[in-house]
Biopython code that builds the backbone (N, CA, C, O; Angstrom):
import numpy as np
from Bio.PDB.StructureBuilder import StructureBuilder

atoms = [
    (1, "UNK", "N", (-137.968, 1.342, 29.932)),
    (1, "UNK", "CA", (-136.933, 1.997, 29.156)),
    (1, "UNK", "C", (-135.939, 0.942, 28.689)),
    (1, "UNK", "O", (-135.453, 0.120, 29.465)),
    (2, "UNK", "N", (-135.662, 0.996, 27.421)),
    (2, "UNK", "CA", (-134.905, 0.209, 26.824)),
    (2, "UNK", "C", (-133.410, 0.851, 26.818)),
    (2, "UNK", "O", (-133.610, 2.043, 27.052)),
    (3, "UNK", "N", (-132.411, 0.707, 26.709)),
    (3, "UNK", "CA", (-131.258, 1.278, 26.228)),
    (3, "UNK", "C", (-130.188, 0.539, 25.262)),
    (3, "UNK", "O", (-129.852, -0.636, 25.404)),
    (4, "UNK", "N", (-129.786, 1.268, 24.424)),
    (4, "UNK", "CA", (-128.608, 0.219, 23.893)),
    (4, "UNK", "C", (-127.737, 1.963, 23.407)),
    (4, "UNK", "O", (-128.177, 3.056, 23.049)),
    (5, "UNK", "N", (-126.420, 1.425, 23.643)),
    (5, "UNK", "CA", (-125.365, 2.500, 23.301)),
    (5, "UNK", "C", (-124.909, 2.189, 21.415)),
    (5, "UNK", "O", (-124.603, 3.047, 20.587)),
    (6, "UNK", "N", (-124.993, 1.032, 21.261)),
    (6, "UNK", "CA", (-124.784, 1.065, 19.622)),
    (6, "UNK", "C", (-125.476, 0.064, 18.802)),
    (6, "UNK", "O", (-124.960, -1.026, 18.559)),
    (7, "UNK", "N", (-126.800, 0.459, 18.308)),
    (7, "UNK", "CA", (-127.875, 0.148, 17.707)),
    (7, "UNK", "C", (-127.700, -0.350, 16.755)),
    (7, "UNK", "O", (-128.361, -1.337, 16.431)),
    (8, "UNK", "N", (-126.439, 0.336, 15.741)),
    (8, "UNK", "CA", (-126.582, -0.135, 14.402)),
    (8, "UNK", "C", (-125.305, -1.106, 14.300)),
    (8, "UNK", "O", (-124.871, -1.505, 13.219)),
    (9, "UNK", "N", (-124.805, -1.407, 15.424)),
    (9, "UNK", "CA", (-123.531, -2.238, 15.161)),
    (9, "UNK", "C", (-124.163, -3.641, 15.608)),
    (9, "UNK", "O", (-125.193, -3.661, 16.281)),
    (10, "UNK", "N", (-123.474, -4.870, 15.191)),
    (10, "UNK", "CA", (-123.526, -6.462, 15.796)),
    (10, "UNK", "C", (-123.818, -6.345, 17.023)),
    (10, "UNK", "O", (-123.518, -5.373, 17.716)),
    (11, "UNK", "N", (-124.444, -7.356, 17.398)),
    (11, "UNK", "CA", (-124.565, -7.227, 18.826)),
    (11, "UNK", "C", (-123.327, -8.291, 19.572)),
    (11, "UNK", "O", (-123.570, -8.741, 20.691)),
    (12, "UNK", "N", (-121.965, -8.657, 18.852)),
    (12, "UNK", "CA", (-120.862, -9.116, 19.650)),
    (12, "UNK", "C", (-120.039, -8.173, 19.598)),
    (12, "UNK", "O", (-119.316, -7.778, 20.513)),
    (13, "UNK", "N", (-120.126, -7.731, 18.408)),
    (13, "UNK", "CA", (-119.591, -6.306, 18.286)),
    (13, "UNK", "C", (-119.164, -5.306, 19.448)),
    (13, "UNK", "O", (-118.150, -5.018, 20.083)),
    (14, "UNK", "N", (-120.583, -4.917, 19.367)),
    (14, "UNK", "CA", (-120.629, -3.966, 21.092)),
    (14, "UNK", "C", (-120.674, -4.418, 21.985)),
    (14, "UNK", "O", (-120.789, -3.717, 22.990)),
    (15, "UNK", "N", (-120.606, -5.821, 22.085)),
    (15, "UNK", "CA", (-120.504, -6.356, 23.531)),
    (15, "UNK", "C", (-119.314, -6.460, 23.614)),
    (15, "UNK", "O", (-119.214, -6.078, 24.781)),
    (16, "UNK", "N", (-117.671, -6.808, 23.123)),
    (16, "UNK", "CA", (-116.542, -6.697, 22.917)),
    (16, "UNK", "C", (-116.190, -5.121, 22.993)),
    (16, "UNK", "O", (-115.307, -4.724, 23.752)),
    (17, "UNK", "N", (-116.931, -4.243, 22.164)),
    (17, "UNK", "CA", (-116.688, -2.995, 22.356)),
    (17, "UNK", "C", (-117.240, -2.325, 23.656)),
    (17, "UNK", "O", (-116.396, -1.649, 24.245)),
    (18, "UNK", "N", (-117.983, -2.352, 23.998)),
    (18, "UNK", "CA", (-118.227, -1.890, 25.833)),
    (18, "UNK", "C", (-117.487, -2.204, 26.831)),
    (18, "UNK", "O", (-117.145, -1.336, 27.634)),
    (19, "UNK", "N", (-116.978, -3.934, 27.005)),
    (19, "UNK", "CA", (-116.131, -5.272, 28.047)),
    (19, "UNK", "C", (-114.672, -3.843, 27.463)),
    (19, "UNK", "O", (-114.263, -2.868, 28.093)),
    (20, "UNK", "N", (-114.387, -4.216, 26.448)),
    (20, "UNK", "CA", (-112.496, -3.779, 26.239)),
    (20, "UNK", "C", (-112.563, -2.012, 26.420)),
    (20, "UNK", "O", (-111.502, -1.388, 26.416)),
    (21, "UNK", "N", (-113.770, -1.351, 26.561)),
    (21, "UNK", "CA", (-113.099, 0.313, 26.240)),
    (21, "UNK", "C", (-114.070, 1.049, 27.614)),
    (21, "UNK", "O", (-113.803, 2.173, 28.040)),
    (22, "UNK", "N", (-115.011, 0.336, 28.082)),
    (22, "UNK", "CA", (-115.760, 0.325, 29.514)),
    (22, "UNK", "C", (-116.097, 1.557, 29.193)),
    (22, "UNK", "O", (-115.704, 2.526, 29.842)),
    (23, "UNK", "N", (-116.917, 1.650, 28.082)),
    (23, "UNK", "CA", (-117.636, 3.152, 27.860)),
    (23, "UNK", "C", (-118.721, 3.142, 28.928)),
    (23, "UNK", "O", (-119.361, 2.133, 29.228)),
    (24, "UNK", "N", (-118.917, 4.637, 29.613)),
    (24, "UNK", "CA", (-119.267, 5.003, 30.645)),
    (24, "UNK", "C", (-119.891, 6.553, 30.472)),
    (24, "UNK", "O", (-119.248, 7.285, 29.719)),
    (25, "UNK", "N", (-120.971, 7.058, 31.042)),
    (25, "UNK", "CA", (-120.979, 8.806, 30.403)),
    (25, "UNK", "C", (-121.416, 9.419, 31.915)),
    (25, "UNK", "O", (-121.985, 8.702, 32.738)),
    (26, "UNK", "N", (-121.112, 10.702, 32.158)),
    (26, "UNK", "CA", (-120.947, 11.245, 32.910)),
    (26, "UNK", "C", (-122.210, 12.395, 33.118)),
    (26, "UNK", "O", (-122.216, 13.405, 32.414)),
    (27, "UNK", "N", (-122.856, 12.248, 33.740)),
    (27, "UNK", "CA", (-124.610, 12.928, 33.601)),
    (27, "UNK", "C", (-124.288, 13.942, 34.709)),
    (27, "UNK", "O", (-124.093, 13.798, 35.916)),
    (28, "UNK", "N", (-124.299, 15.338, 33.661)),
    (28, "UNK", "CA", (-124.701, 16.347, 34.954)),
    (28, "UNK", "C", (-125.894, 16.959, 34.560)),
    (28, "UNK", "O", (-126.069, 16.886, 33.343)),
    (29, "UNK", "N", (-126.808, 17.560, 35.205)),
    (29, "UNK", "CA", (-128.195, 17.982, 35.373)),
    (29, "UNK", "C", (-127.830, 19.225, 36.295)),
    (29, "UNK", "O", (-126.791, 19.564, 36.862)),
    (30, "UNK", "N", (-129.054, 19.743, 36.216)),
    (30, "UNK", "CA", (-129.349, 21.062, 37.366)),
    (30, "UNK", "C", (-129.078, 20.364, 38.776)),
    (30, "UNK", "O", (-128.210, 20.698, 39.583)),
    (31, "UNK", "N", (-129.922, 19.411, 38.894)),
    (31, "UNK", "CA", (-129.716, 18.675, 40.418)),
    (31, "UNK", "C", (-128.094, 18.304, 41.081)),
    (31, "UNK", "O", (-127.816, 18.223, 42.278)),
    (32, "UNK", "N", (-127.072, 18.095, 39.799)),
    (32, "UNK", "CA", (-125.663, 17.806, 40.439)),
    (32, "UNK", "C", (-124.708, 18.362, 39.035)),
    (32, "UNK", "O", (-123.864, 17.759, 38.372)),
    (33, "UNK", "N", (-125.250, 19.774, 38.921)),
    (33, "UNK", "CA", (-123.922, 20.295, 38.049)),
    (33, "UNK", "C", (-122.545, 20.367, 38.011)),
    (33, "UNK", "O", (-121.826, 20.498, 37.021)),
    (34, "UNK", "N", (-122.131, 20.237, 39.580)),
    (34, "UNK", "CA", (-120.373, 20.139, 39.923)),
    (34, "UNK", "C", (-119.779, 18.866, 39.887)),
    (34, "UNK", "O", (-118.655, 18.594, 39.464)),
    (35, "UNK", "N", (-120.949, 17.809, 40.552)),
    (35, "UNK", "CA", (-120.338, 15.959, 40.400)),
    (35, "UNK", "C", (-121.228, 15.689, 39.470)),
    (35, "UNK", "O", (-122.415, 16.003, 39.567)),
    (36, "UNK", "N", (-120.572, 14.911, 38.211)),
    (36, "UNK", "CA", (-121.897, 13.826, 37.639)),
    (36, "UNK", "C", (-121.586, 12.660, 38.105)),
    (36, "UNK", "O", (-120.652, 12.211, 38.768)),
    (37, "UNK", "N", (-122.956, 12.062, 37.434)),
    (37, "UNK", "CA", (-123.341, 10.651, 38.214)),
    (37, "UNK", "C", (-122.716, 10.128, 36.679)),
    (37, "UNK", "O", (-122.694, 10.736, 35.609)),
    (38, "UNK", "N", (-122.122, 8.471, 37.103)),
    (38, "UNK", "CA", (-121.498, 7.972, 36.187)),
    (38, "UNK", "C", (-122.963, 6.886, 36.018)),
    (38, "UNK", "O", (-123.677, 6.322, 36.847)),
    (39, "UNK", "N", (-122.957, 6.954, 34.343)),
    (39, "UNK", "CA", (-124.023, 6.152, 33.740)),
    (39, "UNK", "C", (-123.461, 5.114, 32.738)),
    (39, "UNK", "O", (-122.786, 5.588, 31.825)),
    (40, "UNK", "N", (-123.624, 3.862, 32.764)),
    (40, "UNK", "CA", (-123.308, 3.319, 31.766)),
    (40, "UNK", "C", (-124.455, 2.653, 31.310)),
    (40, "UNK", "O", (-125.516, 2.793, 31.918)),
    (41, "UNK", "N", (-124.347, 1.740, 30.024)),
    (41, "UNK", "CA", (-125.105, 0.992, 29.301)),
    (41, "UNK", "C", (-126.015, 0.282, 30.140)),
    (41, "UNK", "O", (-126.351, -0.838, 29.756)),
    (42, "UNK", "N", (-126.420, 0.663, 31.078)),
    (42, "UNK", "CA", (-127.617, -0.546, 31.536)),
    (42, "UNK", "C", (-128.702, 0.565, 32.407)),
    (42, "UNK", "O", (-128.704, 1.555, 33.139)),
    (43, "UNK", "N", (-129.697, -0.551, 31.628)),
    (43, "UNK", "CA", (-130.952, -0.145, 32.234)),
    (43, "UNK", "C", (-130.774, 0.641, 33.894)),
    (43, "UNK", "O", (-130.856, 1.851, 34.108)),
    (44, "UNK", "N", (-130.566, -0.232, 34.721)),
    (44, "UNK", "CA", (-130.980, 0.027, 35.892)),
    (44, "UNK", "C", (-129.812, 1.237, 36.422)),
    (44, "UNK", "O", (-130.074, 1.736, 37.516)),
    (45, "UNK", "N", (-128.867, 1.609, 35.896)),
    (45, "UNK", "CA", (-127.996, 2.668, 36.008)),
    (45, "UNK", "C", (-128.871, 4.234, 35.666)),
    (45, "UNK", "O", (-128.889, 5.272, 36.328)),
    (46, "UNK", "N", (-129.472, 3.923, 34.510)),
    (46, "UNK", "CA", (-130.103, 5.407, 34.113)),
    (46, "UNK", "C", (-131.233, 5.418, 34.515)),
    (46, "UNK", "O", (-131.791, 6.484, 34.256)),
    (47, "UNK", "N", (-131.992, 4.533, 35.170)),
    (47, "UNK", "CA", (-133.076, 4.634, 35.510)),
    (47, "UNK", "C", (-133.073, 4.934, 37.639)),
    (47, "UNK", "O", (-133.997, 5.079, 38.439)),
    (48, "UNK", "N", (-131.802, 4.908, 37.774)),
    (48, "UNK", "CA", (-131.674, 5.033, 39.222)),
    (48, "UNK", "C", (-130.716, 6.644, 38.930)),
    (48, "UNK", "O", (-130.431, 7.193, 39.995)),
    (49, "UNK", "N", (-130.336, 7.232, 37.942)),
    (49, "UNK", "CA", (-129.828, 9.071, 38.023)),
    (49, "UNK", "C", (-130.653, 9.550, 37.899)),
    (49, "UNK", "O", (-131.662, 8.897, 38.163)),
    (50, "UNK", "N", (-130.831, 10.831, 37.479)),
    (50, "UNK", "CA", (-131.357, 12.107, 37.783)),
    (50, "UNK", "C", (-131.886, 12.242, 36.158)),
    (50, "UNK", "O", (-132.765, 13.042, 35.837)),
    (51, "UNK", "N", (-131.236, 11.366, 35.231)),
    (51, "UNK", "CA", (-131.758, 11.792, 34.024)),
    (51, "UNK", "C", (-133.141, 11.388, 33.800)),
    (51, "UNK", "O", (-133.744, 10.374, 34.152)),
    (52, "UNK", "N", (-133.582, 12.616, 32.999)),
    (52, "UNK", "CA", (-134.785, 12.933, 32.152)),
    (52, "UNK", "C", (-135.035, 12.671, 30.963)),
    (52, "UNK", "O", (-134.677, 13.627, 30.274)),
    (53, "UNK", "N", (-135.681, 11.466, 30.062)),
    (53, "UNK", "CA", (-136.099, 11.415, 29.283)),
    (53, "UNK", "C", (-137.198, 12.584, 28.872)),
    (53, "UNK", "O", (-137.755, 12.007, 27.938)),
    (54, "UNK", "N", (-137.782, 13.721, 28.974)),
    (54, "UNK", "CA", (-138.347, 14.547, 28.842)),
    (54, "UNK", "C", (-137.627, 15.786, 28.590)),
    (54, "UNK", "O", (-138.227, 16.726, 28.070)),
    (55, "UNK", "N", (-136.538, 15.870, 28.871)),
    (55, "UNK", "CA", (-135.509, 17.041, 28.657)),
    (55, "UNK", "C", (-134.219, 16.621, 28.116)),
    (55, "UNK", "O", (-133.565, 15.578, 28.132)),
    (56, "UNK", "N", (-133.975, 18.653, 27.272)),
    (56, "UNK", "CA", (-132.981, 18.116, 25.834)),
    (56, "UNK", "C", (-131.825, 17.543, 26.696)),
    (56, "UNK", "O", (-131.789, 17.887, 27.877)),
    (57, "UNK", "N", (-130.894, 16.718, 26.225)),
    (57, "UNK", "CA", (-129.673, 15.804, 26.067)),
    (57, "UNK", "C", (-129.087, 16.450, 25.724)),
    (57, "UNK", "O", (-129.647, 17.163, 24.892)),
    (58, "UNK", "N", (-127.896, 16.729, 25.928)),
    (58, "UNK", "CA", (-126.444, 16.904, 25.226)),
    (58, "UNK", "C", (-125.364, 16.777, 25.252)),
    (58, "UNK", "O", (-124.721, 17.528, 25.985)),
    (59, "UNK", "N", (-124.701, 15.799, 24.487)),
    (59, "UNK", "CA", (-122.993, 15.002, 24.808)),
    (59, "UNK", "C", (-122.185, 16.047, 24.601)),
    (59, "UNK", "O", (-122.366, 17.034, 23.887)),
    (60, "UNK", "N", (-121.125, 15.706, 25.393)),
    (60, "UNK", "CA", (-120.012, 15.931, 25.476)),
    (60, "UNK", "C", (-118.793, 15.481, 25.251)),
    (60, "UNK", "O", (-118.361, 15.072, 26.329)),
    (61, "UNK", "N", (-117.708, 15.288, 24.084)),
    (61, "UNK", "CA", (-117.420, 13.937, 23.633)),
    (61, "UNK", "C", (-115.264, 14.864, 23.441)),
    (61, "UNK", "O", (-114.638, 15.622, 22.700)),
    (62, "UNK", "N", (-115.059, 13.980, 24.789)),
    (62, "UNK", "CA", (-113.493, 14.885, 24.707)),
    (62, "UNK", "C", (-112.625, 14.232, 24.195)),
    (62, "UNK", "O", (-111.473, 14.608, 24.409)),
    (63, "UNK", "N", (-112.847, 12.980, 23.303)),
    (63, "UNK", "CA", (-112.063, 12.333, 22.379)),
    (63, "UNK", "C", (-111.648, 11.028, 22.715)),
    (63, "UNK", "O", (-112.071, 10.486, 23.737)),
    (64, "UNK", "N", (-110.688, 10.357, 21.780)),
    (64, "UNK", "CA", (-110.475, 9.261, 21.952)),
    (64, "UNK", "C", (-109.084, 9.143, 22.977)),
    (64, "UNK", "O", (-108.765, 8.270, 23.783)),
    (65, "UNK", "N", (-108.587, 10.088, 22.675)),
    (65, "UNK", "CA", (-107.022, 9.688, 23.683)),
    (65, "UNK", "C", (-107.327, 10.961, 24.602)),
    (65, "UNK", "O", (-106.203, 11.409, 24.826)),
    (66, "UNK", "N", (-108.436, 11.938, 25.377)),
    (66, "UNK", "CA", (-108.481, 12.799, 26.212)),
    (66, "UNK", "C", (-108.982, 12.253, 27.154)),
    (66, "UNK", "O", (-109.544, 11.174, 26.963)),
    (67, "UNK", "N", (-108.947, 12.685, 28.142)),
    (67, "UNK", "CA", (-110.082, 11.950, 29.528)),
    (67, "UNK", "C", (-111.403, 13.645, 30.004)),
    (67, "UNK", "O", (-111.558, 14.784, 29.562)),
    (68, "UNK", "N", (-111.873, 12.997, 30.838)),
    (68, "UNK", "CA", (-112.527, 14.228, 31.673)),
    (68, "UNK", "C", (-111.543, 15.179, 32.301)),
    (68, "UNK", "O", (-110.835, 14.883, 33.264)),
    (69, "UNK", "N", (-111.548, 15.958, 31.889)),
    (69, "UNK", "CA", (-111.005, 17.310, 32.523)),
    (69, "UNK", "C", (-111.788, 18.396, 33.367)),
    (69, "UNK", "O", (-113.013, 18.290, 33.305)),
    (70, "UNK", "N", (-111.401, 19.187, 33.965)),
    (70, "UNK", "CA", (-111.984, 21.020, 34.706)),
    (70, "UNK", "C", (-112.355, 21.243, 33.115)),
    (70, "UNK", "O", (-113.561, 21.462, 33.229)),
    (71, "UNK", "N", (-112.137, 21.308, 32.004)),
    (71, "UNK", "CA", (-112.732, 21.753, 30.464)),
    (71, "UNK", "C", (-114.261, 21.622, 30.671)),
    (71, "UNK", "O", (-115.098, 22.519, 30.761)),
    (72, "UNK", "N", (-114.424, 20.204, 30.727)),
    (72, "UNK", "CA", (-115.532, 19.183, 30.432)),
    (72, "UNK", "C", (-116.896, 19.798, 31.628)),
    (72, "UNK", "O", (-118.084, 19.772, 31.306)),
    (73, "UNK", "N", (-116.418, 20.294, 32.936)),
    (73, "UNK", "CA", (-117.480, 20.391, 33.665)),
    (73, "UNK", "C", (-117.460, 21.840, 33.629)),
    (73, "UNK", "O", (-118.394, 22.416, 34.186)),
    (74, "UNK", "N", (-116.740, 22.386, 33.182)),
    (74, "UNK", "CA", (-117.193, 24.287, 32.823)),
    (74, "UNK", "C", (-118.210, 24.483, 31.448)),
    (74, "UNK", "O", (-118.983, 25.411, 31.207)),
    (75, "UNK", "N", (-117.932, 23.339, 30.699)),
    (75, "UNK", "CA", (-118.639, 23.381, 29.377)),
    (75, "UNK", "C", (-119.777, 22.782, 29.724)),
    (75, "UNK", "O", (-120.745, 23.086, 29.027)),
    (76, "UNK", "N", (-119.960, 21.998, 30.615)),
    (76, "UNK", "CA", (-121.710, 21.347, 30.920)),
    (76, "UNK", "C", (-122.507, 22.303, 31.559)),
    (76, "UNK", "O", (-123.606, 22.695, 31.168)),
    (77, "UNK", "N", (-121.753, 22.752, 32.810)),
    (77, "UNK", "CA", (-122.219, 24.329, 33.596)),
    (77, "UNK", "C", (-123.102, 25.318, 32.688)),
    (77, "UNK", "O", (-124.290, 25.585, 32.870)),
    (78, "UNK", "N", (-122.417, 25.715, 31.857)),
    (78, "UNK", "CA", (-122.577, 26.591, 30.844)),
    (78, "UNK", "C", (-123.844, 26.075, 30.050)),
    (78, "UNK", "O", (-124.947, 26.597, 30.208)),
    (79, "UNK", "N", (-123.630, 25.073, 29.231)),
    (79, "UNK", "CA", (-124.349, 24.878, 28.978)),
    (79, "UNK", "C", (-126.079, 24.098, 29.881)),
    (79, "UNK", "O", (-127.185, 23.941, 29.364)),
    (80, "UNK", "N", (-125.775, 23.886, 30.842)),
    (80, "UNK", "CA", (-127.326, 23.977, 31.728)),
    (80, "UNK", "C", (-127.441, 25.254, 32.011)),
    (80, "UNK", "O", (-128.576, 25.637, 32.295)),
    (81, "UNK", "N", (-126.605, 26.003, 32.014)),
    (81, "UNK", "CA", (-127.221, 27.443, 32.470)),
    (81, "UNK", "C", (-127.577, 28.053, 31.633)),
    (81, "UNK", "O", (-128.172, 29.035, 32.078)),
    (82, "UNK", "N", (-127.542, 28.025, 30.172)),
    (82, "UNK", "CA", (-127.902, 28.797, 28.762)),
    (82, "UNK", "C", (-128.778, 27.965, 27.983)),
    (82, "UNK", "O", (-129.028, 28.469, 26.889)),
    (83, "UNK", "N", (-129.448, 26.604, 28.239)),
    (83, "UNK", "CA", (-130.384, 25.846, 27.500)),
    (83, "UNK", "C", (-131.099, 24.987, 28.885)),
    (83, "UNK", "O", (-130.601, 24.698, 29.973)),
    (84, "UNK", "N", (-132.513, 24.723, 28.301)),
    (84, "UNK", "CA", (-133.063, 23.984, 29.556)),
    (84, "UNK", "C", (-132.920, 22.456, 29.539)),
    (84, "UNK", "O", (-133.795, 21.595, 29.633)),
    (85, "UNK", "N", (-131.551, 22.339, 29.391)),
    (85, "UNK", "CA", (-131.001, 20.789, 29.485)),
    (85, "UNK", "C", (-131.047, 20.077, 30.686)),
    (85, "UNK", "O", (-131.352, 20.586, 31.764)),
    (86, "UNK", "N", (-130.754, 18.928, 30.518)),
    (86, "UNK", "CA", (-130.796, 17.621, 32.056)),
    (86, "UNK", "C", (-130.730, 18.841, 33.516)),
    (86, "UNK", "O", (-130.738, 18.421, 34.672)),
]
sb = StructureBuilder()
sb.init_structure("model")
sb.init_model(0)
sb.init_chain("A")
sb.init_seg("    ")
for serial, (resi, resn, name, xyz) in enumerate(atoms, 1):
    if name == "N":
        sb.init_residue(resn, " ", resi, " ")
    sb.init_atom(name, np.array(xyz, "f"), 0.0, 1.0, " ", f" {name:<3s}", serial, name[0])
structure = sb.get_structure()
């Protein structure tokens, strides 16, 4: 499994942009719907969670100046319980 978080940008680009803003995503699945597992840009991170390349994906994106909130994990809930997501 390969990964890259921004494909179509420079590659100093996103390496400056990952180091300064420490983008990070938060994986909940059926297996840990109340805690997610924190995933970032590297291989051996997503390949040691619970995620499924075989099942649908779906972000959750609470903005640029919001953080994770009680919002964020009622809206993932929901949505694993109404689509057969992670």
């Amino acid at each position: 499994m390969h990964v890259r978080v921004f494909y179509n940008f420079p590659s100093d680009w996103c390496m400056a942009f990952s180091c300064h803003f420490k983008v990070k995503f938060l994986l909940y699945t059926r297996a840990n719907s109340l805690s997610p597992e924190i995933v970032t840009n590297n291989t051996l991170s997503i390949q040691a969670s619970n995620f499924s390349s075989t099942r649908k994906t779906k972000f959750i994106i609470h903005g640029y100046t919001d953080k994770h909130g009680p919002w964020m994990i009622k809206m993932a809930q929901a949505i694993i319980e109404r689509v057969k997501s992670q």
